[in-house]
Structure formats: structure tokens, C-alpha cells
C-alpha angles and dihedrals in degrees: 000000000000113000116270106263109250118240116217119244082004093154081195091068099063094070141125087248087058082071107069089015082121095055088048099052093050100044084041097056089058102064125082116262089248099052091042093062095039087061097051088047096046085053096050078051093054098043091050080057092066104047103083098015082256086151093074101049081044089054089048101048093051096044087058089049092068103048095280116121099021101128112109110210103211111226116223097181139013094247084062094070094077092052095045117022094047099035122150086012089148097056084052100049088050094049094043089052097054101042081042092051102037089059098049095052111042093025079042091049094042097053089043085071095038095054102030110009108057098041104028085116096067097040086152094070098048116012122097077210112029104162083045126073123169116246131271088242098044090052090050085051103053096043078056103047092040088055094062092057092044083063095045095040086043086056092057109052079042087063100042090044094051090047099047087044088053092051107274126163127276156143101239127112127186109199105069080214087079093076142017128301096235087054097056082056105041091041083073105072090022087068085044103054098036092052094035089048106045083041085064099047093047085053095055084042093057089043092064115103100271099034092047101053104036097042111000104055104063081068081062105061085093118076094162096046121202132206072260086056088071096071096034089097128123112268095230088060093040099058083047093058089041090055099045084052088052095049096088087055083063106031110034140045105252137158118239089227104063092031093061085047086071106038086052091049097045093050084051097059095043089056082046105047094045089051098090089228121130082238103162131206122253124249092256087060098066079150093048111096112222108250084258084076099063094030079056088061092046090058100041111035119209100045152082092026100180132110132201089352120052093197097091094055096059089038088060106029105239086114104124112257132215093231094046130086116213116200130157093270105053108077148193098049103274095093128206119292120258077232100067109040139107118252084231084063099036092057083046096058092038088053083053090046084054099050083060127098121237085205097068090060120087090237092050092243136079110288092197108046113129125227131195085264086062092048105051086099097069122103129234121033086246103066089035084060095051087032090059095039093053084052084056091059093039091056075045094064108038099068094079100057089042094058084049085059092065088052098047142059110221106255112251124211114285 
């Protein structure tokens, strides 16, 4: 295979996985197209893993599956929790950290050069932003920053894995027996929406004024997320997302089993959606939002707050709208009207609109390009003129994603 084309100024090309990109390509081109893509799945699945430790509770769930694990300390006094609910926590922390820390690194590293490395030279087929890459610094930063709260999220899931193996209450069964049949089935969305739900609302939490600036925004540096974006989050949000996720084990009666289904799935889809990829959703998610959605929120800060289900976001209109600008400053996910900017903001958010791909829409064209139509609404003739102008260029630039579309099928996700 030729040697990938290097793209000037490309931050993604200086990399340790530039490296052996050779060796890769070459090893890659000789596997079938199938197995191709179930490798790279099987590896978003791993690295979701390891976000949250979720490997070790995993371990653990399945260990006492099969008859491990088993043995309930009683405990005759509350100072005995510690001793033996928690016994042997170090050797679990350190193993939760390692393993934490190997697959982040070399699944992380792998699908760096899946995702950015092999293909950085034809951004325009598959990138949600392809005239946009995130620095060298920024991406340094947030594999550095994502690494911290690998270690604190890690910690956690040490914590709650040593305390259910010793013994430790909980709401999990393991024999579907246990329960009806109707409930094995109906735990399932109930789990979903609970977790998918409350995650949305924590989001838009964390996007008001305080919350924003002092945790959130860090999260936000990156305007161009990664598969690595996915980690970069404060410490303080992301334990409350962890925790919400951890609510069901304690509250309801859940098998291990389909729990774990859903937690492997949504960490799946936030690697994917933060991998600036126009990955799309199949034709079995018709709740699952394509990864333009959330590279849209990245972009442009304070909207489309949802997850893995779209629906909140138009319930509660925070979906993001043709005729509204959405800039740092304007908070709480409605936006500010066409009708009531400034030309020096409305050229600001068309310059953003033409950094998009067409390709990652469903329709193969921006979905939210604006037309003179579209415009009518500002104020001042002087505005209308730029405005208009600016319309001319946008037509302009379009033309060369939309002749890639010919050439390309939109990514699924995979």
C-alpha cells in the first residue's frame, strides 16, 4: 500500500502511530472488510471499558456468576465495614489502574491511527470538521488531563468491585430465574432511559453559568473532540455521571448481564460521538443521534445536550435550530435569534456552518446552511448586504464536500 499523503500543518501526523503507520497499513489491507471493521469495533468497545474501570466490576460480576465471591463476611460491628467489605481494596485499585491505564493507551493508540492517521489525508470524506483539527497541544492536554480522571474514575469502580466481591449490598442477581420473565425484558429500557435521561439533565446542569466555567469548560477546549476527548472531563462531573450510572446496582433489581449491555453500548457511542467521525446510526437506533450531533455541541457549545437519545433535546428545546446562533456566551441551549444578531456574529457563525461536512448529515448537505430566504429576518441593510455576501461564499464552499459525496458512502457506525 502507498504511503498515506502527508497533510501540511496535520497535528495528527506527528504521533507515535506515525510511526508504524506503515506496518499498520500493511498488516490492515490484508484483512477482509468484515473483520476489519469487527476489530476496530471490538477495540471502541475496549476503550469504553476503561473509562470508568468498568472492566473490573465486569470481572467481578461475572466471577460471582460462576460461584467466586460468594463468601458474606457478617458483620458483627460498623467499624468492621472497612476490614471486610473493602478487603484487599489495594490489590484492586492497582489492578484497576493498569489494566485502566494499558488499554487506554495501546486500544487508545490503535484507534488514533484508525480514526486520524490512515486517512488524515482525505478529511473531507470522513471528518464532521474537516478544515478544523484540534492542536498539538490541545490534544497532549487532553490525553493528560483524560488520564487523571481515568485514575479517579478507575478508583471508583476499584472501590464499588472490592465491596460487592466481599460481600457488600446490592441489587444485582445473577439467575434470570430469580425474577419474571417480563422484567428481564423491561429492565432493559428502564436502565436506558433512566441513565440516558438524568445524563442529559446533568449535562445541561453543568452548561449554566457557575457550573460551566469553573468545571465544564475544561470539556470544551476542544472544539474538535477525539476518541481521547471522551475522558478529558473534570473529575468532579465525571464521578457524578459515574454515580448516576451506578444508582440501578443499589436500587433496583438488575441482572449483571443486561446491565453491563448498556453500559458497553453507551460507552461505545461516547467514544464514537466524540470521535469526530461521520459515524451514522443504523436503521435499529431511531433514538440514537448520528456523531454530528454531539460534534455539533462541541462546536457550538451550549446545545444538543443528549446522549444516546435525541428526544430530550427537542422535548426540551435545546435541539439545535436552523434560525439560531449558538456561541460560548449564550447559554442554556435556545440560542440567540438570526433576528437579533449582529452581522459581526452572524458571519462568525456562517464561517463555523462552513467548517462542517455535508457528508456527516443524513441528506449529504448541510442541514444547516442558511439562504437569503433564511436571512430576511435581520435587521439593517447593512447587515442583509454582508449577510448576503457571506451566503455567496457559503454556496462557494460547499461545492467541494458535496462532490466528495459522489465519491463516498456516509461511515456507519462501526
Amino acid at each position: 500500500m502507498a504511503k498515506a499523503k502527508k497533510v501540511p500543518n496535520d497535528p495528527m501526523a506527528v504521533r507515535w502511530a506515525e510511526k508504524y503507520s506503515d506496518s499498520l497499513d500493511t498488516g490492515w489491507s490484508k484483512l477482509p472488510s468484515f473483520v476489519s471493521k469487527i476489530v476496530a469495533t471490538i477495540a471502541i468497545c475496549l476503550l469504553g471499558l476503561s473509562i470508568n474501570g468498568e472492566w473490573l466490576n465486569i470481572s467481578v460480576h461475572i466471577a460471582k456468576q460462576f460461584g467466586y465471591f460468594n463468601q458474606k463476611a457478617i458483620l458483627e460491628h460498623w467499624s468492621d465495614i472497612w476490614e471486610k467489605r473493602f478487603a484487599n481494596l489495594w490489590g484492586f485499585w492497582l489492578g484497576a489502574v493498569i489494566v485502566s491505564y494499558t488499554i487506554y493507551f495501546v486500544i487508545g493508540g490503535f484507534l488514533h491511527w484508525y480514526f486520524y492517521v490512515r486517512q488524515r489525508d482525505r478529511p473531507e470524506e470522513w471528518k464532521c470538521q474537516p478544515k478544523k483539527w484540534l492542536s498539538p497541544e490541545l490534544e497532549l492536554h487532553e490525553i493528560l488531563f483524560g488520564s487523571f480522571t481515568l485514575l479517579v474514575n478507575s478508583s471508583a469502580s476499584a472501590l464499588v468491585s472490592c465491596y460487592i466481591s466481599n460481600g457488600g449490598y446490592s441489587t444485582v442477581y445473577y439467575n434470570f430465574g430469580d425474577y419474571p420473565w417480563w422484567w428481564n425484558l423491561l429492565q432493559v429500557p428502564i436502565v436506558f432511559i433512566y441513565q440516558d435521561y438524568i445524563t442529559y439533565l446533568i449535562h445541561r446542569l453543568y452548561h449554566t453559568p457557575f457550573l460551566y466555567k469553573h468545571f465544564h469548560k475544561l470539556h470544551h477546549k476542544y472544539k474538535q473532540p477525539t476518541a481521547f476527548s471522551v475522558t478529558a472531563i473534570h473529575p468532579v462531573e465525571s464521578l457524578h455521571i459515574q454515580s448516576t450510572y451506578l444508582v440501578p446496582l443499589f436500587v433496583l433489581p438488575v441482572h449483571w448481564l443486561p446491565y453491563y449491555a448498556i453500559q458497553i453500548y453507551v460507552y461505545y457511542h461516547g467514544i464514537i460521538d466524540h470521535s469526530g467521525v461521520n459515524f451514522k446510526a443504523y436503521w435499529w437506533q431511531p433514538w440514537q443521534p448520528d456523531a454530528i450531533f454531539h460534534d455539533n455541541h462541541h462546536q457550538y457549545f451550549h446545545v444538543n445536550f443528549g446522549f444516546n437519545c435525541f428526544i430530550w433535546d427537542k422535548l426540551h428545546g435545546t435541539y439545535r435550530r436552523k434560525d439560531r446562533i449558538y456561541t460560548e456566551d449564550i447559554y442554556y441551549g435556545r440560542g440567540k435569534a438570526i433576528s437579533e444578531v449582529t452581522h459581526e456574529e452572524l458571519d462568525a457563525d456562517i464561517k463555523e456552518r462552513l467548517s462542517e461536512n455535508p457528508l456527516a448529515y443524513r441528506s449529504n448537505e448541510l442541514d444547516f446552511k442558511l439562504t437569503n430566504n433564511d436571512l430576511k429576518s435581520t435587521n439593517g441593510s447593512a447587515k442583509k448586504a454582508k449577510s448576503t455576501k457571506a451566503v455567496k461564499a457559503q454556496k462557494n464552499n460547499v461545492n467541494t464536500p458535496n462532490s466528495a459525496a459522489k465519491k463516498s458512502k456516509s461511515t456507519k457506525k462501526n
